[in-house]
N, C-alpha and C positions, 0 to 999 in steps of 0.2 A: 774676595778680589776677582775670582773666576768670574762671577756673573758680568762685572763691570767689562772684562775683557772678552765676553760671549755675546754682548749686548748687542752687537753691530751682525751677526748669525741673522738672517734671512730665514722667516719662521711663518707658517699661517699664522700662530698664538700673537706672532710679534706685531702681525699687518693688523691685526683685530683689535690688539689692545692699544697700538695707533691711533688708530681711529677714534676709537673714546678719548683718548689723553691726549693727543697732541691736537685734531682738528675741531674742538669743540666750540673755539671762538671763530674762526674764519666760518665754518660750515654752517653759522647759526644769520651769518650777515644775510644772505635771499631775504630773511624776515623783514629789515629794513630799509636795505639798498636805494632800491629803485624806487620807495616810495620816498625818500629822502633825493631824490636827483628829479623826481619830478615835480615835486614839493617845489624847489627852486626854479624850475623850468617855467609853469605856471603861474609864481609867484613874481615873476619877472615879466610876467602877461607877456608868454612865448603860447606859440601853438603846440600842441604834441600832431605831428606829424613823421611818417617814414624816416625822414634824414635827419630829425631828432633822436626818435627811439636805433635808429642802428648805430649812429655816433655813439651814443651813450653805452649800449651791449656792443659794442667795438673795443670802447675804453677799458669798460671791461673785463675783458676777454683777455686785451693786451696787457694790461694791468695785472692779472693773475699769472701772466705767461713770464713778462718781463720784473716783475717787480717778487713775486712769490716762487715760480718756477727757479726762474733764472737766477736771482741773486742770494734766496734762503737754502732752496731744494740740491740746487746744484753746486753752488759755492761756496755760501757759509754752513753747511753740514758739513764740510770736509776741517772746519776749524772744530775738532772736539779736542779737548783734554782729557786724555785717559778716556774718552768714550763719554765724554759730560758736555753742556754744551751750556748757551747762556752768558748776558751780556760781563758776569764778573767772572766767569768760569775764560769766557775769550778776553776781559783784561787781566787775567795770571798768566794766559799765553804770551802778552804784549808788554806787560808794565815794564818789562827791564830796556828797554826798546826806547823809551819817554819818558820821563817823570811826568811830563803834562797830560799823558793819555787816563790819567786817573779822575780828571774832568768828565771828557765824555764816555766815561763807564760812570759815574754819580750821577752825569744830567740821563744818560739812559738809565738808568736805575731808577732812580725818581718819577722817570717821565713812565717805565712799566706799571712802578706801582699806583700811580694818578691811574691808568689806565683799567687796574686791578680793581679800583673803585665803579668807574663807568661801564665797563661790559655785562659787571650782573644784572646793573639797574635797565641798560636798553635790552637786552634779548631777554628777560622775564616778562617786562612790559608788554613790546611785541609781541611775544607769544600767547599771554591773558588777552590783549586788546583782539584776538583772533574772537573771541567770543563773543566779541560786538556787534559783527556782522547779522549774527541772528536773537540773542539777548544783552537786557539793558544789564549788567551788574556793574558794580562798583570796583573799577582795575584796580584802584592804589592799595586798599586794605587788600586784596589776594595776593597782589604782588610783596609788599610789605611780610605779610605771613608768612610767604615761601621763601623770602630773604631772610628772615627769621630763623626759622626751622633751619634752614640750609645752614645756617652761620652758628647754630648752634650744636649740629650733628658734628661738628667739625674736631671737638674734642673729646670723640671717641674713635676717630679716626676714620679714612674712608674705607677703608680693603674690603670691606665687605660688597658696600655699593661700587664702588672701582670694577667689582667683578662683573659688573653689568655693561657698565659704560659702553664698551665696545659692540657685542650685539646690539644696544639701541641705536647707535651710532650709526653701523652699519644699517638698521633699516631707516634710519632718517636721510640718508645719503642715496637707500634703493629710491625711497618715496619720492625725495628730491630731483632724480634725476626723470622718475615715472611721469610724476606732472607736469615735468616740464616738455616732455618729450610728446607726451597726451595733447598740448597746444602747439607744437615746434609741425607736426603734421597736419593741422591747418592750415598752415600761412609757410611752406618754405624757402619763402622769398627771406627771413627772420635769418638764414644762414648766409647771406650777404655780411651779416657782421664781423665776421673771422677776416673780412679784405681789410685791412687798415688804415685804408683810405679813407673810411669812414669817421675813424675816431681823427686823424687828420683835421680832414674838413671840416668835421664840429669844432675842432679846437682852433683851426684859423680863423672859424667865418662867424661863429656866436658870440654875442657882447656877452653870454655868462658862462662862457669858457670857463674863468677860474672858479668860478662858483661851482658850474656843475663839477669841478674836478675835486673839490670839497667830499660830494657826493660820493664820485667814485673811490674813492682813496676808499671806505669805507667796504669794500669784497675784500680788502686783502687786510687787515686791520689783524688779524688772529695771524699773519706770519713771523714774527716774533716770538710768539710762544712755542711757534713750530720750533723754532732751534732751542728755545727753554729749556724743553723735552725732549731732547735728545738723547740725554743718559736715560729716560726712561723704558723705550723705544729701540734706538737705532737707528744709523744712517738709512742703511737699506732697509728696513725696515716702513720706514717716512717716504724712502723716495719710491716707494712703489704703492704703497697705500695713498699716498698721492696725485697716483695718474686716475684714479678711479674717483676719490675723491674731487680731484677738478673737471674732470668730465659730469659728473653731477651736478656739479656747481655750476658750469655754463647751460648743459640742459637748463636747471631751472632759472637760466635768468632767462633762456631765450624764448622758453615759455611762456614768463610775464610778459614779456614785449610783444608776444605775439597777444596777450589780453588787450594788453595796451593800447596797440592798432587796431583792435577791432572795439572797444571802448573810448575811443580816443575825444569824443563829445564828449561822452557824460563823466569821464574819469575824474575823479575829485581828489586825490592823493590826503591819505588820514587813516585813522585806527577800522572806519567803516568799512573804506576802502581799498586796503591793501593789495598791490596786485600779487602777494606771495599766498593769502586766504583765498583771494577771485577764482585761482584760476585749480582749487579743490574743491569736488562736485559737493553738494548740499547734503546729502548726507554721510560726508566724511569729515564733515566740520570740526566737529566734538572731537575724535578722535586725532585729528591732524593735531586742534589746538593741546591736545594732554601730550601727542609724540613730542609737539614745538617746546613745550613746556618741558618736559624731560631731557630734552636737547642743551636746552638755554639753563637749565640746572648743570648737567654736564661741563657746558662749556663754561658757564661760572666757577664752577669745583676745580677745574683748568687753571684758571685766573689767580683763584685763591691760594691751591697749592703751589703755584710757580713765585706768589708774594711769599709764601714764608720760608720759601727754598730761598729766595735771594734776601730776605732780610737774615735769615742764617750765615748765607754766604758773606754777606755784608758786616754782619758782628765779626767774623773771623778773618776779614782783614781788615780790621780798624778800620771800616767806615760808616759802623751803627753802634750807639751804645748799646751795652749790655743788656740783654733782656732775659725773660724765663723761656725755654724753647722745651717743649714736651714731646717722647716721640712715644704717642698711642698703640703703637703695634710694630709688631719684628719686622714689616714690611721694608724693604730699600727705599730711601726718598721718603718715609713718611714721616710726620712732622707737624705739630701745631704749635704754634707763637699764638698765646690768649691776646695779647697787648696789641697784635697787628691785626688778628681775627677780627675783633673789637673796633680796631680802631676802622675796618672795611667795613664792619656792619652798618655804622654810623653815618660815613662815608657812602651809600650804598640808598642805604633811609634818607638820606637830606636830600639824595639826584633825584631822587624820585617824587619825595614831595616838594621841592623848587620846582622840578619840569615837568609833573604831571601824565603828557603824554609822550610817548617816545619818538616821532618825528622831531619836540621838543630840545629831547638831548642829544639829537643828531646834532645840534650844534655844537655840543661839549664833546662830542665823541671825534678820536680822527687827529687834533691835533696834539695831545702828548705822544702818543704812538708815533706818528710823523718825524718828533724829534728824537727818537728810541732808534728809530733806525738810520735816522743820517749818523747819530752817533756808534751805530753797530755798521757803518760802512767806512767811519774813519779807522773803527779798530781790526775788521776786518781789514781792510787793505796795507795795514801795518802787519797785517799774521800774514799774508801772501807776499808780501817783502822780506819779513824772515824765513821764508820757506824755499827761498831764490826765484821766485817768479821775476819773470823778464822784467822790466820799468816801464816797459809800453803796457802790458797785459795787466798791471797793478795800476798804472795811468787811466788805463783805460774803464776799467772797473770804478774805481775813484772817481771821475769827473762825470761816466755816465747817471754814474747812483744820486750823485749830488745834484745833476741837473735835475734825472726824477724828484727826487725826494725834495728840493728845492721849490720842485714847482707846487708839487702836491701842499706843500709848509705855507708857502705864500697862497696858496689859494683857502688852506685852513683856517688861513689867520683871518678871513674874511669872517668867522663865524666867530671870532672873540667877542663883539660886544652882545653876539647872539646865545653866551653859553659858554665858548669855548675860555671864556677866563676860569670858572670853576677849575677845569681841571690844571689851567696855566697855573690857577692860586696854591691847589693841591701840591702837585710837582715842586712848586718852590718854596713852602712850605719842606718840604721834605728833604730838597738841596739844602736849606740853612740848615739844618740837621747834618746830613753826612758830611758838608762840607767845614762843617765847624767842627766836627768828630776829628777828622779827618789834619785839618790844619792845628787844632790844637796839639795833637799828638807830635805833631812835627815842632811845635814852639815848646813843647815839655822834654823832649828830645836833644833842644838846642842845649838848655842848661842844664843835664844830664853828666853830673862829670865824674870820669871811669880812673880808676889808680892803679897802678900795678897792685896785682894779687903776692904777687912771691915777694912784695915788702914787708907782705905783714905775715909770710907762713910761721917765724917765728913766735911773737905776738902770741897768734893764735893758739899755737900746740902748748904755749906758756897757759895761755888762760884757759884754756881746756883742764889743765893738770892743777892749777891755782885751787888749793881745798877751803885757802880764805874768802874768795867770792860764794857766794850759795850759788846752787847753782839751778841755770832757769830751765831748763831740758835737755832730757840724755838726748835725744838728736833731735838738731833745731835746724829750718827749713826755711828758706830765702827761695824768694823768687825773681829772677834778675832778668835783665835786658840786655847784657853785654854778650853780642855775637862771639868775644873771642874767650877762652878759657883762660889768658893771660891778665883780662881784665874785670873788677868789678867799682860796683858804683860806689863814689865815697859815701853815700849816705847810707850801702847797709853796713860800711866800717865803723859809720859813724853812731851807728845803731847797735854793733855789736861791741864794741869798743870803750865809747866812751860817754853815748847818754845813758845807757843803765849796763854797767860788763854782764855780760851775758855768756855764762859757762854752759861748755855742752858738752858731751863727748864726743859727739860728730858732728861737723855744721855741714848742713847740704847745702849744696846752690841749685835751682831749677832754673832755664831756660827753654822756652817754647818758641821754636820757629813755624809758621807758616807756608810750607811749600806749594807752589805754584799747581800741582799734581793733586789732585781734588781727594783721591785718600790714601793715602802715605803715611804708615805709620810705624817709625824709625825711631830709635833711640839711641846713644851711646854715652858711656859714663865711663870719666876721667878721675883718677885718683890724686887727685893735687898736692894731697899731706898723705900720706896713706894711712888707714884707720880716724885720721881726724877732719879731715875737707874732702870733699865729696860732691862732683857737678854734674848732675844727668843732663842732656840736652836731648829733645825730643824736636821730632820733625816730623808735623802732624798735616796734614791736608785740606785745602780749606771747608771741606766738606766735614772735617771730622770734629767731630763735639770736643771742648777740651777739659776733661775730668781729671784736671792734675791731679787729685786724689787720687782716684782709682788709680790712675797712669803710674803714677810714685807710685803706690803700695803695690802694685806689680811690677813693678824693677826693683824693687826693694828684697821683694820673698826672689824673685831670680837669681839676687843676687846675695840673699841670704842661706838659699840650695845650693848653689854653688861655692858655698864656704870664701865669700870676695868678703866681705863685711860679719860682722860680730854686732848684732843691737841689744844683746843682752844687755837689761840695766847695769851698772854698776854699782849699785848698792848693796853693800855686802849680804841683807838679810833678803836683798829680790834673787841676787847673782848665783845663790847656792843653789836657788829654785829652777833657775833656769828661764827665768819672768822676762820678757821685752820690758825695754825700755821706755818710757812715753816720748811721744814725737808733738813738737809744735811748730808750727808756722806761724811767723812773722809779717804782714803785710804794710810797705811803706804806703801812703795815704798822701797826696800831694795836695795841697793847699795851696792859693794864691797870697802871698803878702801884702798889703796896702802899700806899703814900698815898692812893692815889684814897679823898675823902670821899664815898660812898654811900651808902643806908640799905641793911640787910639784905636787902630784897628784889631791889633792884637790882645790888647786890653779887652777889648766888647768882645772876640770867638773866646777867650780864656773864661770871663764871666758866663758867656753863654755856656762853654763845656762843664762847667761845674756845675750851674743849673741842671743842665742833661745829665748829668755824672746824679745828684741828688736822685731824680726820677728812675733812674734804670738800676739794675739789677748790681747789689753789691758784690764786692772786689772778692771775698769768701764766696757768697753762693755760686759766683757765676764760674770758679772754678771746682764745684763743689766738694768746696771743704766744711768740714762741719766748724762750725761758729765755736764751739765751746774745746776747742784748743789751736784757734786763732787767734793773733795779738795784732790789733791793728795798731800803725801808732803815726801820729801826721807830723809829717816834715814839711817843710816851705817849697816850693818849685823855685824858688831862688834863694840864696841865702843873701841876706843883705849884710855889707860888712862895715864896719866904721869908718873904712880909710877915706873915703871922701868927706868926713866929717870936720872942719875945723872950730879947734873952740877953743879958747884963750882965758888961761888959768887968773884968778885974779888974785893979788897977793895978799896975807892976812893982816 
């Protein structure tokens, strides 16, 4: 827990390993920026001219200041939980706030991991396509290969390569700033861009204004994962490895620009042409493209771990089925999901062979991202409304961001028929999933019905001590839903009771809450019958795995050192031995009945949840309990009763 609480310590170790983890997508964008904003310039049979290219390295400029600086660096780091950051980690901060805010943390969720798919595919590309300048090879197969490799190292964990990340990082950020700084001393007329007048008057007086702003959205694309990473890292940590970081970043856009202007005839925008390859001397070609290439792995490895960190996060607040989640190494944060890895590598192969070249999936690239952060500005300005921030400074925050991000979204949308449906397709795709997870659980909720427990304590201690029923296990394990200790569900009475009596000398009840506080891990246990009912409730984090096994069988020995509980079997020839007792666990299993009254909508998410419920990870493993003293057993999600039945007896 200390490290989580140190995390935010201002460290040289801290700024370096930043730099590899957190700016690996933004700092890889030089690669295609500019060649993707004049791609449309050009293609729009516009001239490249001065008040082209400084509008553009205006936009920019301002764009990194006001949209990455200003509303990630400075404002939304200050939303961490417990030192964690990211779009589910800030709807734990908010969800008590709205029940509706659960929307846009799913459509931002969905829309990162759309995202998660397109970022390896364009910065691998672009940085292979650097090799074109001087030989013919074949981009798809190398890039395909290194997407390969890359997505196959992944289930042996990174910490080893991790340990690099940072030093390369850091020289691809020196190199970045070196070249561009190498052409910024030709032409210092190129610092004209920083007046904002210029990005202004591009944007009032060009008919592809919103087009090129398609373009520009793309520097700042990788500011999302900056707060992803923020348990990683640190506030301070980011916000200062950051000033050095965007200072390299505008060197080298201002760099190209200065290519730009002095190529501005013959400039062709494409893989040949790059102005991020142009403007490194000829014999640093090779070596720039293997740093680019190292870069653009880096920042993919970025991408990847931030998808399984929130589909983790996402299973553990009911809003992803169950899956297998592996953690490769004692490192913090580290983590592989085969099922999500899998399902990006796929995702990752198909952008690349649909688009081919990476100007190509400039069109796919830019708008799920887009809609990640209008919805990380509704949730944010809901966390600075619980914080007491004034209503004008929350207002003001709110309407600025939405206009940005507004204009940025309408101008992306321009490249939907160009591309940009792929990733719309992905993201929704991936919404019918959380959002059917998600809503089903609340219609399985509705018909959930809870009885007084202290109706039946007698009952119970009766058929506990009943020597005529056989009996099914010396301590038998329920896992319940009912927040209150007063209450439990009639179907595990109706389990222990009366579809097969079920004798036990202790009946546990388990209860697992979800706290908001990313790892929390609390327990306490009530004695409801003493020696015979027994209910732990644990309150675990969303961050924290949930091994009800392990978690019981250590409250269990706590509270068998502690002399609270006796599980010596009872049978007379174990009892003398001093032998534990055997333990089983019980799981209710919900089925839909053909019966079931529904309306059609909720009829189609209920079939879809049980499809998904089929696919994902069972009800046993995913708490992992070992199968071979689990008793599944399925009950209906509604009981249908006869009283609406009428039928008329006919006489003999």
């Amino acid at each position: 827990m200390s490290s989580h609480k140190n995390v935010n310590a201002l460290t040289a170790g801290g700024v370096l390993i930043s730099l590899g983890i957190v700016f690996g997508d933004i700092g890889t964008s030089p690669l295609y920026t500019l060649n993707a904003i004049f791609t449309t310039i050009l293609g729009g049979k516009q001239d490249i001219n001065p008040l082209n290219v400084l509008g553009v390295l205006s936009c920019i400029i301002w764009t990194l200041t006001l949209q990455t600086t200003v509303k990630y660096v400075i404002i939304t780091l200050r939303a961490d939980n417990k030192g964690e950051g990211g779009i589910f980690s800030l709807f734990s901060l908010v969800r008590k706030k709205a029940k509706w805010l659960v929307l846009p943390a799913i459509v931002g969720g969905c829309a990162l991991l759309a995202d998660g798919i397109i970022t390896p595919s364009i910065t691998v590309t672009s940085a292979i396509e650097g090799l074109t300048k001087k030989f013919d090879v074949p981009v798809i197969p190398i890039v395909l290969s290194i997407l390969t490799v890359l997505f196959i190292i992944q289930q042996f964990g990174t910490n080893l390569v991790g340990k690099l990340f940072g030093p390369v990082m850091f020289v691809w950020f020196a190199v970045l700033g070196t070249l561009g700084l190498s052409f910024i001393v030709k032409d210092f007329t190129i610092l004209k861009a920083f007046n904002p007048y210029y990005a202004i008057h591009l944007l009032a007086t060009n008919n592809l204004a919103f087009l090129i702003l398609g373009g520009v959205f793309l520097c700042t694309t990788g500011a999302e994962a900056l707060y992803s990473d923020l348990g990683h890292c640190g506030r301070n940590n980011i916000r200062i490895s950051w000033i050095f970081v965007k200072l390299t970043l505008i060197l080298n856009y201002l760099g190209q620009g200065v290519w730009i202007l002095q190529n501005s005839s013959s400039y062709v925008p494409g893989a040949k042409m790059n102005p991020f390859f142009q403007i490194v001397p000829d014999q640093f070609q090779i070596p720039m493209v293997l740093l680019a290439t190292m870069a653009a792995v880096i920042a993919s490895q970025a991408l990847i771990s931030g998808s399984f960190t929130l589909i983790s996060e996402a299973v553990r607040l009911n809003l992803w089925p169950k899956i297998r989640i592996v953690y490769p190494s004692v490192s913090k944060g580290q983590l592989y999901v085969p099922s999500i890895n899998w399902m990006l590598w796929i995702g990752c192969c198909g952008i690349v062979l649909l688009f081919e070249k990476s100007e190509s999936m400039d069109a796919a690239y830019g708008l799920s991202i887009t809609i990640a952060m209008l919805m990380t500005t509704i949730l944010v300005s809901f966390y600075l409304r619980s914080k007491r921030f004034p209503k004008y400074i929350v207002a003001t925050f709110f309407f600025t961001y939405v206009i940005i991000e507004g204009t940025f979204l309408i101008s992306n949308l321009t490249k939907f028929l160009h591309g940009g449906w792929v990733t719309v397709l992905i993201g929704s795709l991936l919404f019918t999933i959380m959002w059917s997870w998600f809503v089903a659980r609340k219609i399985k909720n509705r018909f959930v019905k809870y009885v007084e427990i202290e109706d039946y304590y007698e009952i119970l201690s009766e058929l506990s001590g009943d020597e005529t029923v056989p009996k099914y296990s010396s301590q038998l394990v329920y896992l319940t839903s009912a927040n209150f200790k007063t209450e439990i569900e009639s179907k595990i009475i109706y389990s222990i009771i009366q579809k097969e009596p079920k004798r036990a000398d202790v009946y546990w009840l388990v209860h697992v809450d979800v706290m908001d506080e990313p790892y929390t891990m609390d327990y306490k246990v009530e004695f409801l019958i003493p020696g015979k009912l027994i209910r732990i409730d644990f309150k675990l984090g969303f961050r924290i795995e949930q091994r009800v096994n392990l978690l019981y069988r250590k409250v269990v020995e706590e509270l068998v050192k502690n002399g609270e509980v006796d599980i010596t079997s009872q049978y007379t020839s174990l009892n003398k031995h001093k032998i534990a007792g055997d333990f089983r666990f019980v799981l209710l299993e919900k089925h839909l009945s053909k019966f079931t009254n529904l309306s059609f909508y909720e009829r189609t998410i209920m079939d879809y949840y049980f499809v998904l419920k089929r696919l994902s990870l069972s009800e046993e493993r995913s708490f992992g309990l070992d199968s071979s003293y689990v008793d599944v057993e399925k009950v209906p999600l509604i009981f249908v009763t006869p009283d609406a039945i009428e039928l008329n007896r006919l006489p003999v």
